[in-house]
C-alpha positions in Angstrom: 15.5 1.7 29.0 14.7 -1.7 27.6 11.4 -3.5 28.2 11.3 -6.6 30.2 9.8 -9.2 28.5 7.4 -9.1 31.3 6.0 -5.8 30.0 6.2 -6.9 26.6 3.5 -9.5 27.2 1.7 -6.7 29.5 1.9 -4.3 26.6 0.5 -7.2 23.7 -2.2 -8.7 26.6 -3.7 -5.2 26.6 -3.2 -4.7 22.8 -6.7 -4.6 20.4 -7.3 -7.9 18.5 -5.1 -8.6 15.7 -6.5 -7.9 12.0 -5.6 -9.0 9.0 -4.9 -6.9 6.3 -4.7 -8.0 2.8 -2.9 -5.3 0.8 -3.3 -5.3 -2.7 -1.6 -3.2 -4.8 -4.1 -2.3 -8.0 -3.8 -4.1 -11.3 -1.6 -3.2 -14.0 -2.3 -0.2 -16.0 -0.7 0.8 -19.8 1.6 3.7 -17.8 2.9 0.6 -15.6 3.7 -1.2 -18.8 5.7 1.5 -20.0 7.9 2.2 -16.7 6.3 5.1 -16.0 5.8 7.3 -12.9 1.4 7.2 -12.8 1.9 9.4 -9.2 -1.5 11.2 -8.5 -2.0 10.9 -12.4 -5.2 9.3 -12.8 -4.5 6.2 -15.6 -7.5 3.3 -15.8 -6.2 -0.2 -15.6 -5.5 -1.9 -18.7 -7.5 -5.0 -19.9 -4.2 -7.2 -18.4 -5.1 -4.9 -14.7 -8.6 -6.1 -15.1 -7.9 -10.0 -15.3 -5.2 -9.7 -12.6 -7.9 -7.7 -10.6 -10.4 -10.4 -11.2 -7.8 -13.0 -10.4 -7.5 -11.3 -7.1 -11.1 -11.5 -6.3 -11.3 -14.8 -7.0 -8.2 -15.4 -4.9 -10.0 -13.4 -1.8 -13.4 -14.9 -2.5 -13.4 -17.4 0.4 -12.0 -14.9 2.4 -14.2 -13.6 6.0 -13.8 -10.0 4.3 -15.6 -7.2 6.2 -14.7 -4.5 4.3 -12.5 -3.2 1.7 -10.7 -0.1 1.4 -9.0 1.9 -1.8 -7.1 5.1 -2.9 -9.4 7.5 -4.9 -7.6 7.2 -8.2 -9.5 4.7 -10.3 -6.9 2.2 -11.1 -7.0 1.2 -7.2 -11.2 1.8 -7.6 -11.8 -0.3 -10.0 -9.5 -3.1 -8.5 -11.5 -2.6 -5.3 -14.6 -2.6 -6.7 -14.0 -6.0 -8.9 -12.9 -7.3 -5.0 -15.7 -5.8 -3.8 -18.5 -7.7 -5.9 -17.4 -10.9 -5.2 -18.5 -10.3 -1.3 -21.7 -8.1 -1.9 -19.3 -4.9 -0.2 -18.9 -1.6 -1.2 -15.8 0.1 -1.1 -14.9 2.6 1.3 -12.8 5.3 -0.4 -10.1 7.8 0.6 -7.3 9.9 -1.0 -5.1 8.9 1.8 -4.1 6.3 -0.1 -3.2 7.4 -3.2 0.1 6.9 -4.8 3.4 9.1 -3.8 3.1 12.3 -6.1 5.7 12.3 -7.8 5.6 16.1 -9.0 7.5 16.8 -12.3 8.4 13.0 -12.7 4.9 12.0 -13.2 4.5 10.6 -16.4 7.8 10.3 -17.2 10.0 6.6 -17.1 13.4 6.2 -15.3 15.7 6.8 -18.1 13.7 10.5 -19.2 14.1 11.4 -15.4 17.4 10.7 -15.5 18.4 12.6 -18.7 16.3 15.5 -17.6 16.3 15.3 -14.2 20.2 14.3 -13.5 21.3 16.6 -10.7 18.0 16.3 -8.6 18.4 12.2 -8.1 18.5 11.7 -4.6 15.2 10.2 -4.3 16.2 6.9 -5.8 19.3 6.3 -3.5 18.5 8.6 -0.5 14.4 8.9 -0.4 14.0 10.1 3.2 15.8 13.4 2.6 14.9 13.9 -1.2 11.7 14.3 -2.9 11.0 14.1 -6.5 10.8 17.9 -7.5 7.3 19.3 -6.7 6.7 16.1 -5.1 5.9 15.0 -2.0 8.1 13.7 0.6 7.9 9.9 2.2 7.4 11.8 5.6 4.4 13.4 4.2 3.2 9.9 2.6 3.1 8.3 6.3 1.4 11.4 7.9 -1.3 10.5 5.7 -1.2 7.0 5.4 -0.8 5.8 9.6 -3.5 7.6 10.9 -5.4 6.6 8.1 -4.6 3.0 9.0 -4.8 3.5 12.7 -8.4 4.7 12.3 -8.9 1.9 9.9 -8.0 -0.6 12.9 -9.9 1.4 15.3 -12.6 0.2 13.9 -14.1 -2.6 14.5 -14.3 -5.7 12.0 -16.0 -8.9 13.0 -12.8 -10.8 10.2 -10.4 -9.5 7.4 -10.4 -5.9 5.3 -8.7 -5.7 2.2 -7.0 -2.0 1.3 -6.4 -1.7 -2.3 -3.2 0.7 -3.0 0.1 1.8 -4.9 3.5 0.1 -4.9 4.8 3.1 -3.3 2.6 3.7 -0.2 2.3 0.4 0.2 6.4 -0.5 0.3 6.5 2.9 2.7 3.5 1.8 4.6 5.4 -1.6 5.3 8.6 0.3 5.8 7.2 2.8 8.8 5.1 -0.5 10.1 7.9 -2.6 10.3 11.0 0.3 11.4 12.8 -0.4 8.0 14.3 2.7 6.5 12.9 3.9 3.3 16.3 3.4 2.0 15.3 -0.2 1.8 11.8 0.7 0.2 13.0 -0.6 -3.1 14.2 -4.2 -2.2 10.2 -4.6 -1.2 9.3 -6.1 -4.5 5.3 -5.4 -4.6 4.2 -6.3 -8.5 1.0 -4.8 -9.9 -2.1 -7.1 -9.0 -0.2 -8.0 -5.7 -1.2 -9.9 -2.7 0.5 -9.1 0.6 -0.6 -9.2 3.7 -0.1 -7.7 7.6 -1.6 -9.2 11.3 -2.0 -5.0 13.3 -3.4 -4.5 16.1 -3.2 -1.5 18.3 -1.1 -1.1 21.8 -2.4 0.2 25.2 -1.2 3.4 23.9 -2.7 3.1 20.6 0.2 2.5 18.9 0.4 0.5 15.9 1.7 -3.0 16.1 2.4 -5.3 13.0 3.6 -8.3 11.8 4.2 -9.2 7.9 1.9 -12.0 7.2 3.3 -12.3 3.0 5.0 -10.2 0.7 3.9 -10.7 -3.3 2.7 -13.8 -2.1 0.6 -15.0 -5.5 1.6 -14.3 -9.1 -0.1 -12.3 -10.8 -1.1 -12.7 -14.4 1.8 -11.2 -17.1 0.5 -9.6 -20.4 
């Protein structure tokens, strides 16, 4: 049955306050120069992912941040961290927010998955039955990354948190969020030292609610 605009406004009235998330996806590391698949790989940024990761601090530095979060892998660390500095925070870590694994693609650029990989595809046109071999599937990335956020907004945060990620949970984070299928994933263009950001706040229910505040909203520095 459809909701009434009536319980629309009931159902936002009783919602949490709204936060705003910056999401940043981590600088740019030598792997990401190459076109390849980094997955759960752990790859350092390169000196380029260090200016744009200092650009983004200095971008966020007037900022009411309260907190900032990151994957575990230390590309997203050490973007966090740089964040971090500028606001006397430390970060708060968690490998639910580390990059899709990729399986036996990690590593590798599009045109060697192709050549070696060309009857197991589907990911790239159909990723929400297909999974990169040995990977992990998008509906295993959001049973990691929603509750993670949902606990994230549970929380409370007297202004703005930052969450430093991957182009791939982030595009299926925004995807689940926003009830886009992950078919669509790839026309979310989310560049290496990224800002983006969401307004979420939680339902009576404590459902997620979210609004896309800016997609790849600055530019980030190019080698």
């Amino acid at each position: 049955m459809m909701e009434t605009s009536r319980e629309k406004t009931d159902q936002h009235s009783l919602s949490r306050g709204v936060q705003r998330i910056w999401l940043v996806r981590h600088g740019q590391t030598l792997s990401n120069e190459q076109g390849r698949f980094c997955g759960h790989t752990d790859i350092p940024l390169s000196p380029l992912g260090r200016r744009q990761a200092h650009k983004l601090a200095s971008q966020l530095q007037h900022r009411p941040i309260s907190a900032v979060y990151s994957s575990d892998l230390s590309r997203a660390k050490d973007t966090a961290q740089i964040i971090a500095n500028k606001h006397q925070l430390d970060i708060i870590i968690s490998s639910a927010w580390r990059e899709i694994n990729f399986g036996a693609w990690e590593g590798l650029t599009y045109d060697e998955i192709a050549t070696a990989f060309h009857d197991q595809l589907g990911f790239f046109t159909d990723p929400e039955h297909y999974a990169p071999p040995h990977g992990e599937t998008l509906t295993e990335v959001v049973r990691r990354v929603i509750p993670a956020l949902t606990t994230l907004v549970q929380h409370t945060h007297k202004s703005e948190i930052v969450l430093v990620s991957h182009g791939g949970v982030l595009r299926v984070l925004l995807c689940s969020l926003l009830g886009m299928p992950f078919s669509n994933q790839w026309q979310l263009r989310i560049d290496t030292g990224s800002l983006s950001a969401i307004d979420v706040s939680l339902d009576k229910m404590g459902n997620l609610l979210a609004t896309l505040a800016g997609l790849n909203m600055n530019t980030p520095l190019h080698a």
